[in-house]
C-alpha positions as CSV (number, residue, x, y, z in Angstrom):
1,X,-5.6,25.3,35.6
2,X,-6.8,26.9,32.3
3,X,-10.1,28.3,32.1
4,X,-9.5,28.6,28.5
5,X,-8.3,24.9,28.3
6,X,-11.8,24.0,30.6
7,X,-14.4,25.5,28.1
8,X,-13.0,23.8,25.4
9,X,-13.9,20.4,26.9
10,X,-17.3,21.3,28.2
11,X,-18.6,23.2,25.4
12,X,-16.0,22.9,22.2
13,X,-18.9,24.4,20.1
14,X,-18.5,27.9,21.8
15,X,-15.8,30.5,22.3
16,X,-13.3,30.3,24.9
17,X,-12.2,33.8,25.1
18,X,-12.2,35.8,28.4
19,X,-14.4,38.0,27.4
20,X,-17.4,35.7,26.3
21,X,-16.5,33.6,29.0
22,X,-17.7,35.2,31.7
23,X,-21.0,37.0,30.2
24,X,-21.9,33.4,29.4
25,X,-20.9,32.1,32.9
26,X,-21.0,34.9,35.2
27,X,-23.6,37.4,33.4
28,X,-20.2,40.0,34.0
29,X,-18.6,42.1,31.0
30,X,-15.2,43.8,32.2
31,X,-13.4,46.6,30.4
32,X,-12.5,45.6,26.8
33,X,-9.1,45.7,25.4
34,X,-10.6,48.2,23.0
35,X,-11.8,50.2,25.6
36,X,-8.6,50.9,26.9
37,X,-6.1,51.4,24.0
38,X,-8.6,52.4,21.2
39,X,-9.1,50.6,17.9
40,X,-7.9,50.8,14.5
41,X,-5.6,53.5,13.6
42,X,-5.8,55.5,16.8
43,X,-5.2,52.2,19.2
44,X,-2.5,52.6,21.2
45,X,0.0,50.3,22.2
46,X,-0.5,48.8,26.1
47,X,2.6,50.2,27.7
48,X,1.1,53.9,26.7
49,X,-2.2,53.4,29.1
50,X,-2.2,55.5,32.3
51,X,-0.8,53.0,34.8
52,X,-4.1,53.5,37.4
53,X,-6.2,52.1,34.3
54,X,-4.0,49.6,33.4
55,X,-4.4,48.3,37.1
56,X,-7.5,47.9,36.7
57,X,-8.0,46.3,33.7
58,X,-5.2,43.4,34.6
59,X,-6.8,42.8,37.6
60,X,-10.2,42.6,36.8
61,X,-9.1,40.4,34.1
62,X,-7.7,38.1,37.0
63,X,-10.8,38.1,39.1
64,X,-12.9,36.7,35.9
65,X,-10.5,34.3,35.1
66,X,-11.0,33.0,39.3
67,X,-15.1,33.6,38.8
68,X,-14.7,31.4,35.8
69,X,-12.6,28.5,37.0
70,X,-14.9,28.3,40.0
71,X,-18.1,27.8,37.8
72,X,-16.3,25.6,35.5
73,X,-14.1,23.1,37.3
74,X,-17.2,21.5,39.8
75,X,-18.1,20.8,36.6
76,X,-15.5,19.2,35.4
77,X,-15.0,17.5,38.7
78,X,-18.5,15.8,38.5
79,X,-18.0,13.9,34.9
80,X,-14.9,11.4,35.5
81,X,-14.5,10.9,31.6
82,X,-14.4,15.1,31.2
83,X,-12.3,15.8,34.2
84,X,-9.9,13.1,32.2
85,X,-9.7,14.7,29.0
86,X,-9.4,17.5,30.4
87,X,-6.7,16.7,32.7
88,X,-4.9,15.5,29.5
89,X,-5.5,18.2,27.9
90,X,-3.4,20.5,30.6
91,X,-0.6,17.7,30.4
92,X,-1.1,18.5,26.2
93,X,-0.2,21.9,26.5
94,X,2.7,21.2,29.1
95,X,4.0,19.4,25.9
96,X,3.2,21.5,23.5
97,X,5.2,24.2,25.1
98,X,8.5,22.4,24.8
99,X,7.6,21.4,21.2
100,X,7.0,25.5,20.4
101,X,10.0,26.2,22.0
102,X,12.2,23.2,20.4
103,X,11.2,24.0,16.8
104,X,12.4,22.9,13.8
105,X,16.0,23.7,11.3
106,X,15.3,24.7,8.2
107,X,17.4,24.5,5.3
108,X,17.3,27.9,3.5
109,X,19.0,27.3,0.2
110,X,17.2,24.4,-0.2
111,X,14.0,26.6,-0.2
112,X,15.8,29.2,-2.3
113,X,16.2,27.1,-4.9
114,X,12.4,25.3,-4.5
115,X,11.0,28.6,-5.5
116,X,13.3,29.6,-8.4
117,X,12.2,26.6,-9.6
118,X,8.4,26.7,-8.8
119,X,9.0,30.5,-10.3
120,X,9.9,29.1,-13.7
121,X,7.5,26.4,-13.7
122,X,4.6,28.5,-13.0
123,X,5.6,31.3,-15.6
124,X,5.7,28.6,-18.1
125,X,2.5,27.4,-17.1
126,X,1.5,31.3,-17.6
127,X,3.0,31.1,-21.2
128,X,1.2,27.7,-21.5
129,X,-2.2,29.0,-20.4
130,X,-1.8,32.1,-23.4
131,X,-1.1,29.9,-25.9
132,X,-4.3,27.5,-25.2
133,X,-6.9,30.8,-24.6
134,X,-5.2,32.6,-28.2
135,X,-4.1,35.6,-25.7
136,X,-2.5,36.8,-22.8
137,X,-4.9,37.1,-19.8
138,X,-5.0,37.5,-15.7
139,X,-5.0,33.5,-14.5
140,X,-6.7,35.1,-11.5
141,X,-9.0,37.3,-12.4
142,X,-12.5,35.9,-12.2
143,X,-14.0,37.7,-14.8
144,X,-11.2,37.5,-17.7
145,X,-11.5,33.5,-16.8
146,X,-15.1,33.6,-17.1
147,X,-14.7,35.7,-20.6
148,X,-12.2,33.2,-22.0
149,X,-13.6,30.3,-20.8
150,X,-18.1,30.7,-22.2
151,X,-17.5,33.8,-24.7
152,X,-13.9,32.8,-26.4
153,X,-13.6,28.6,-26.0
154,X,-17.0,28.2,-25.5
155,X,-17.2,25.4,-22.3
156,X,-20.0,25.0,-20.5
157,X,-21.4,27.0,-17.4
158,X,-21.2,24.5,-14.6
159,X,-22.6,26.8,-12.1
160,X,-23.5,30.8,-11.8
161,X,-22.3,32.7,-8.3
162,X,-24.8,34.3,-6.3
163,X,-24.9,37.2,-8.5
164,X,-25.8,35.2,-11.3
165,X,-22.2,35.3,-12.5
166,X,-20.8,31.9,-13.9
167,X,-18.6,30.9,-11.5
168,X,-14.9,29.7,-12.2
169,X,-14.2,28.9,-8.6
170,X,-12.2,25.5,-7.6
171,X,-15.3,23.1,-7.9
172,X,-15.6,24.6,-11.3
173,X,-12.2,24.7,-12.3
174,X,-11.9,20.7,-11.3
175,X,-14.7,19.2,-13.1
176,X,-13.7,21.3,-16.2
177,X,-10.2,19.8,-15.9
178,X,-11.4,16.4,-16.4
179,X,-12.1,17.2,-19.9
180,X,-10.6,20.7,-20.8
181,X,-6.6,21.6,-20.9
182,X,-6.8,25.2,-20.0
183,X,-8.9,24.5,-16.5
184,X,-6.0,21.9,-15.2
185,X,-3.2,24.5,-16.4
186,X,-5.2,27.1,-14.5
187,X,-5.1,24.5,-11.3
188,X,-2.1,23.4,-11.0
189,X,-1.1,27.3,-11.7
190,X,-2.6,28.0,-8.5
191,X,-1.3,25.1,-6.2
192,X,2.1,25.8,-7.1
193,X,1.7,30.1,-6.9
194,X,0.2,28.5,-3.1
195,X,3.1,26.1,-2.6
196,X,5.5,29.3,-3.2
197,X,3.6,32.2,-1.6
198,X,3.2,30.0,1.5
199,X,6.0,28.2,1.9
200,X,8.9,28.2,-0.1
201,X,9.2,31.9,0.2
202,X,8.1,32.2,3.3
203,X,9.5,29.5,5.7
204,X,13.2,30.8,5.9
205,X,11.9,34.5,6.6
206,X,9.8,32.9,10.0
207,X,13.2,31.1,10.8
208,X,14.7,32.7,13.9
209,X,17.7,34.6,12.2
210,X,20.3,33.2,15.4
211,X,19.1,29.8,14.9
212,X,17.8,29.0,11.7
213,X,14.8,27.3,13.2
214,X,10.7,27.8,12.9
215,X,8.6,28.1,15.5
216,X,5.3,27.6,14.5
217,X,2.2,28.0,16.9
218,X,-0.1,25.1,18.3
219,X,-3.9,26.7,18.6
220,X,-5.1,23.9,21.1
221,X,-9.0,25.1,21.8
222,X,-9.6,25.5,17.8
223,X,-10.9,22.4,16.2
224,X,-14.1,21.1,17.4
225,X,-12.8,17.9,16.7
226,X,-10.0,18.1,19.2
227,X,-7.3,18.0,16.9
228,X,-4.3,20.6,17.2
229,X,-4.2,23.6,14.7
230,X,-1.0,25.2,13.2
231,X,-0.1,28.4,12.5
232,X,2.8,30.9,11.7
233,X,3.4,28.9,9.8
234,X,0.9,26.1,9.2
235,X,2.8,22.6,9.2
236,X,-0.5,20.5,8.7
237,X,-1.3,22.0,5.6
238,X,1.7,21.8,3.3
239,X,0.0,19.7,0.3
240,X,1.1,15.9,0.2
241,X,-0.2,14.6,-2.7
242,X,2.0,16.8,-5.2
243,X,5.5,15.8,-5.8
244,X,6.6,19.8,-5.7
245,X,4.8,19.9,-2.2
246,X,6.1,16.9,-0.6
247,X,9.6,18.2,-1.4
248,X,8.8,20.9,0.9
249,X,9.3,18.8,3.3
250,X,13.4,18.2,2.3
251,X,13.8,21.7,3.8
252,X,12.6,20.5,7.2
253,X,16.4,19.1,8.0
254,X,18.2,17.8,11.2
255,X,21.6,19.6,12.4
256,X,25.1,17.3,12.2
257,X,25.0,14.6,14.3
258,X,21.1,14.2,14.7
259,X,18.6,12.4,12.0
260,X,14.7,13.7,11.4
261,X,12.3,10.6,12.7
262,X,8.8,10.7,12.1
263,X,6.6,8.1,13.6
264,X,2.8,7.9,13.1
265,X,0.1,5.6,13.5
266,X,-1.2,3.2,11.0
267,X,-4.6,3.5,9.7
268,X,-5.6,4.8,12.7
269,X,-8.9,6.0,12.0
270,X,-9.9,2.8,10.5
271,X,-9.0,1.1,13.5
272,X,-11.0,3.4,15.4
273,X,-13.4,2.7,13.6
274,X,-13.8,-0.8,14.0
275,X,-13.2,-0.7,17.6
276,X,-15.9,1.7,17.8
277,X,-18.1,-0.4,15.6
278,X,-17.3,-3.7,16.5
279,X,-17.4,-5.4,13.5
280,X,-16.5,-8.7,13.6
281,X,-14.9,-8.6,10.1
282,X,-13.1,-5.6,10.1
283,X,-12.2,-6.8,13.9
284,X,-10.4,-9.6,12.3
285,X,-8.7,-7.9,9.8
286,X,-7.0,-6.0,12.1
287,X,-6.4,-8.5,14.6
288,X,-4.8,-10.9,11.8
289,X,-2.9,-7.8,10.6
290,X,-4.0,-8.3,7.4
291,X,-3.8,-5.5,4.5
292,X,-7.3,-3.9,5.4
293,X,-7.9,-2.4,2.0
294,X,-7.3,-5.5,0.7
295,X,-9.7,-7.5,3.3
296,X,-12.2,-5.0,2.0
297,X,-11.7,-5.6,-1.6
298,X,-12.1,-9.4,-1.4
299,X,-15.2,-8.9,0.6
300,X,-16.8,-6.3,-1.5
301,X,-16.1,-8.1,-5.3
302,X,-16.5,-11.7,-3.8
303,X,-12.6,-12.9,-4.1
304,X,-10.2,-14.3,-2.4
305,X,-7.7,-11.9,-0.8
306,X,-4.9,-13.2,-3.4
307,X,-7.1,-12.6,-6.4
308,X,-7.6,-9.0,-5.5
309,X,-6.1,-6.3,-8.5
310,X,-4.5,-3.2,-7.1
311,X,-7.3,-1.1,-8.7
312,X,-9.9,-3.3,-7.1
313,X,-7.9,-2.2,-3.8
314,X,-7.4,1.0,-4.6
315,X,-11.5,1.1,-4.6
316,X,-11.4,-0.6,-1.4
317,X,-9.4,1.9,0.2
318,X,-11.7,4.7,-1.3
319,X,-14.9,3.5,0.3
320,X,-13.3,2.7,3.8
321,X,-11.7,5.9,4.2
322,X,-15.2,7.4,2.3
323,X,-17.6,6.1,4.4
324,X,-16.0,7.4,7.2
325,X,-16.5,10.7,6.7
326,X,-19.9,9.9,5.7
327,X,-19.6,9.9,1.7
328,X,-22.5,9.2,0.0
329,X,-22.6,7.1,-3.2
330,X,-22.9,10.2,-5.6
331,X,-19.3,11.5,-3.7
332,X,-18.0,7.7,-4.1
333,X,-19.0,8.0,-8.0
334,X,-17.7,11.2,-8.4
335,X,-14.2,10.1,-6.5
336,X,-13.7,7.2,-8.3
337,X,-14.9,8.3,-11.7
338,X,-17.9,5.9,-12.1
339,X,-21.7,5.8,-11.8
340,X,-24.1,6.4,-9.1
341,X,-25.7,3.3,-9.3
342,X,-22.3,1.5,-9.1
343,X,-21.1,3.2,-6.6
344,X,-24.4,2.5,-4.4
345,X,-24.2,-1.1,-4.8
346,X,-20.6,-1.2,-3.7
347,X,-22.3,0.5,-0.6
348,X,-24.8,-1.9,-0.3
349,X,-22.1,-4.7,-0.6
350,X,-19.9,-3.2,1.8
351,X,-22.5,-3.1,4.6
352,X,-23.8,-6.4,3.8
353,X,-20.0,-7.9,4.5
354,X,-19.5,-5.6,7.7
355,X,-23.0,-5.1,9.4
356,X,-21.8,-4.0,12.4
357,X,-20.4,-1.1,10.6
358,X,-23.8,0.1,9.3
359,X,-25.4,0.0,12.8
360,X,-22.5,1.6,14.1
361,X,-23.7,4.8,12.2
362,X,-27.6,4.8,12.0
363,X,-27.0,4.5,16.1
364,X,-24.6,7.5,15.9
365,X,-26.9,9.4,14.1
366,X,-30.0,8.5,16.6
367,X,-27.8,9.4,19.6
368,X,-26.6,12.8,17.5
369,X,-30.3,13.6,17.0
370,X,-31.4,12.9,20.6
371,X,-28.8,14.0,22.6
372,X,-26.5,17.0,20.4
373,X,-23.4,15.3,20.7
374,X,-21.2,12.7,20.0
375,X,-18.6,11.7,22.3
376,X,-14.6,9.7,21.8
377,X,-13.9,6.8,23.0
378,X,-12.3,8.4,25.8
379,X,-15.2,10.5,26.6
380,X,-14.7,13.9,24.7
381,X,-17.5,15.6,23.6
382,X,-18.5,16.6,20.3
383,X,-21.5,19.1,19.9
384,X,-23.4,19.3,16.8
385,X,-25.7,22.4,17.1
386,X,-27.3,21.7,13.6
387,X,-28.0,17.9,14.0
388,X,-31.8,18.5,13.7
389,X,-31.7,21.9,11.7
390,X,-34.5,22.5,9.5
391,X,-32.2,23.2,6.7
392,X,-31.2,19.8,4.6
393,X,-27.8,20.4,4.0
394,X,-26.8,21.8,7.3
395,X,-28.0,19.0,9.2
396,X,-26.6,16.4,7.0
397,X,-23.2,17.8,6.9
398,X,-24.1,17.6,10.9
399,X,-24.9,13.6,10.6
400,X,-21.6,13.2,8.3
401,X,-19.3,15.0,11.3
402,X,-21.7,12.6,13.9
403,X,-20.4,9.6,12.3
404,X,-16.8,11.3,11.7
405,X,-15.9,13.0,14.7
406,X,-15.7,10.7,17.2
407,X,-13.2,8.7,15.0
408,X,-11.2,12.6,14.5
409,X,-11.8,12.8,18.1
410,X,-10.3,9.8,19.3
411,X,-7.5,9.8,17.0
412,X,-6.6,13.4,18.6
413,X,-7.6,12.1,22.1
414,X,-4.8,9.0,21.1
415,X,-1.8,10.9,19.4
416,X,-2.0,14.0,22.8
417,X,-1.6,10.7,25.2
418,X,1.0,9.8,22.8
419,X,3.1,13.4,23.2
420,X,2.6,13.3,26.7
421,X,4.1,9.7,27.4
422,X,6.6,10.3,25.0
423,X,7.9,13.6,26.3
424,X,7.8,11.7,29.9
425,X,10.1,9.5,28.4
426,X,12.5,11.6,27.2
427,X,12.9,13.4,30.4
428,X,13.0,10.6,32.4
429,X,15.7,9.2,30.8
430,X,17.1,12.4,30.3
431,X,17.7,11.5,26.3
432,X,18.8,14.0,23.4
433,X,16.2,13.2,21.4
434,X,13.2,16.4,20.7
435,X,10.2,16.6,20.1
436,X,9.7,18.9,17.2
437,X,6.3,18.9,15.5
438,X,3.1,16.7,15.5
439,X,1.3,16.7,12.3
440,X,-2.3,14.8,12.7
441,X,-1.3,11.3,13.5
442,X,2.5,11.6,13.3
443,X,4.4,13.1,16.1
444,X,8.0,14.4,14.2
445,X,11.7,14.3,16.5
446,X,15.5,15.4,16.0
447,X,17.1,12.6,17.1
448,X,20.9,12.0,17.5
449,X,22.7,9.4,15.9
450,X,23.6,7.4,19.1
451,X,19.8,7.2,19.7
452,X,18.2,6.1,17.0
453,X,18.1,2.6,17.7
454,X,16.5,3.0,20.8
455,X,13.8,5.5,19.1
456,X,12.4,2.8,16.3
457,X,11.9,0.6,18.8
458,X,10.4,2.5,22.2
459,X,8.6,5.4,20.5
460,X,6.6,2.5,18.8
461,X,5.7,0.9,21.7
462,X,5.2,3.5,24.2
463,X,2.6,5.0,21.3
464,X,0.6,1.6,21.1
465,X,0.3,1.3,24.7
466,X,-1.4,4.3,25.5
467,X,-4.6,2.8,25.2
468,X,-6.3,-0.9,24.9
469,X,-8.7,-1.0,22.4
470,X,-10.5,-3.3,20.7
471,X,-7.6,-4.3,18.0
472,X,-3.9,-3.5,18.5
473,X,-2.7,0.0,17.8
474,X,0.2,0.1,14.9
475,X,2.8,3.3,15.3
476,X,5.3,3.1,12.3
477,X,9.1,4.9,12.5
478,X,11.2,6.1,9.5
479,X,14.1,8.2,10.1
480,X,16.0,10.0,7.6
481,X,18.6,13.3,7.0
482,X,15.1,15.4,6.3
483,X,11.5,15.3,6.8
484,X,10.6,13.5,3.6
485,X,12.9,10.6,3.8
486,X,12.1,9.7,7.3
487,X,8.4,8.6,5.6
């Protein structure tokens, strides 16, 4: 059992440390770490504590963790759908600790030279950046951006900071970059200092010197949405969207004999979502196997699936994925660079051609409102402690993660069945191939070359079968020498 592991699925909205645990629980507070070894400069390390203290600390910390369990898992025990997440939840981490401890080669010189070149790319965008503002300047100093941005080219003040300052933060920075060169210098400045600083510097330093590999760390009772969170260092976050960051990825390699396979599952959330919603047109869709975006397009401009452009799709595929994290029509307008009013009535038109969409989330929102929480398919709960808040934005960034989280949810609940069979797998037929990272919806492997045929085709199918749901679940397998070319 995990007491840690139990609060998370009761109450995901609250902290799961020892300590909190059991003054909420058990109205008990025990010695605190602090206590014992001091804080700040003076803390001593643990092994220095006098050894009758130490005792006591350690086992007092044992008899809360018991007191705890025994509040918690009757709990547990009376709620079938909790006990079950929960129960996957321990088989998670099972996993998760062989993931950990397989980790993942990295290819040093391949980083190396990554950040030489980032290096001279971002002191020529320095250079670049001087010759635009007439001067040499600090590209991160709030105020000298703010003086050569309103005093020297004279753009205008989006927005001041608390302090009445005008503010050159991202937001800013962005919607001056639609029209202004020195802003989008500026930007892409800072995603490539980022892309460096992070990772290309960084990732060969956290390699274990004997083996070359990173071992980053899965935080499992993080993310209220009961995703997985990465750290030390973060895989989840290195940017996609750039070419410089994706080639990150190349330094993620496999070790002679063995290929880098990474298999995730298509559109998931979408899916979700029409299971969830049980739409009878985006049902179809799926169930045909149709090109959703496209489906959507054709429904939403009135054409044939044929006659649809790839910019009327790429619209399509803004508003699906929009409206399920709860975008409203100004955030469509401002994503795809068009009016309000338009981007309302391709609202209005979506949920006109998939109703059952629309009722999906006015009903979330009801049962948000009544009840605090949303819950997965499966059953997980998601709180939401500011659903009927008093302040406007508060509670409706709390009805956008209603409508949201139980897709997040279940797409977490879906890819953690997906480890677990997976890694069942593998040991049952006692196979080479490893587990090495899981990134949102894609689980990543080193797999050896005698194996890969028997990966594309059971990893696949072992990942759709974890659940039935209302259309068919699509996992999707590319395999390659690194990271990036097995997508």
């Amino acid at each position: 059992h995990d007491t840690m592991l139990q609060s998370y699925v009761l109450e995901v909205h609250k902290p799961h440390g020892l300590s909190s645990l059991a003054e909420r629980h058990l109205g008990r507070s025990g010695i605190s770490y602090e206590e014992l070894c001091g804080k700040g400069a003076h803390q001593i390390p643990f092994a220095q504590v006098d050894v009758a203290r130490a005792a006591q600390y350690s086992c007092e910390d044992s008899d809360l963790t018991l007191d705890v369990h025994r509040t918690l898992w009757p709990r547990l025990q009376a709620d079938d759908k909790l006990r079950a997440i929960y129960e996957l939840e321990i088989a998670s981490s099972e996993t998760l600790y062989r993931i950990e401890r397989n980790g993942v080669l990295i290819d040093a010189p391949t980083l190396a030279r990554q950040s030489q070149e980032l290096g001279q790319r971002i002191v020529a965008l320095e250079n670049e950046a001087y010759a635009i503002a007439g001067q040499p300047f600090n590209l991160s100093s709030p105020k000298q951006l703010g003086e050569i941005f309103f005093d020297k080219l004279g753009l205008p003040v989006i927005k001041k900071t608390a302090t009445g300052a005008r503010s050159t933060d991202e937001e800013v920075l962005e919607k001056l970059a639609e029209d202004y060169p020195l802003p989008a210098k500026i930007l892409e400045h800072r995603g490539l200092a980022k892309l460096k600083g992070t990772y290309t510097d960084k990732l060969a330093q956290l390699a274990d010197p004997r083996t070359g590999r990173v071992h980053t760390h899965y935080a499992q009772a993080v993310a209220v949405t009961g995703r997985l969170s990465s750290n030390d260092p973060n895989l989840q976050n290195i940017p996609i969207r750039t070419p410089e960051g994706r080639r990150v990825r190349e330094a993620f390699v496999a070790p002679p004999g063995s290929l880098i396979a990474s298999a995730d599952y298509s559109q998931i959330e979408l899916r979700i979502m029409a299971h969830l919603s049980g739409d009878e047109a985006l049902l179809r869709a799926f169930t045909d196997g149709r090109d959703v975006h496209r489906a959507t397009a054709a429904e939403v401009f009135s054409l044939e699936p044929e006659q649809v452009s790839s910019e009327q799709r790429r619209y399509a595929k803004v508003i699906n994925f929009g409206l399920i994290y709860g975008m409203s029509a100004f955030g469509l307008a401002k994503n795809l660079g068009i009016e309000t009013k338009a981007a309302a009535a391709y609202i209005d038109r979506y949920f006109q051609r998939y109703p059952g969409v629309k009722r999906y989330m006015d009903e979330t929102r009801q049962m948000a409102k009544a009840q605090g929480y949303v819950e997965t398919v499966f059953g997980r709960r998601l709180y939401l402690p500011e659903i009927n808040s008093p302040n406007g934005p508060r509670r409706s960034g709390a009805e956008r993660a209603a409508i949201n989280a139980p897709m997040q949810g279940t797409a977490a609940d879906l890819i953690k069945m997906s480890m677990v069979a997976v890694q069942q797998v593998l040991d049952a037929e006692q196979r080479g191939t490893k587990m090495i990272m899981q990134v949102h919806d894609e689980l990543v492997f080193e797999v050896p070359e005698a194996e890969v045929d028997w990966l594309r085709v059971e990893i696949p199918r072992l990942m759709a079968g974890v659940a039935q749901l209302k259309v068919p679940l699509l996992a999707e397998v590319g395999v390659g020498p690194n990271w990036d070319q097995a997508h």
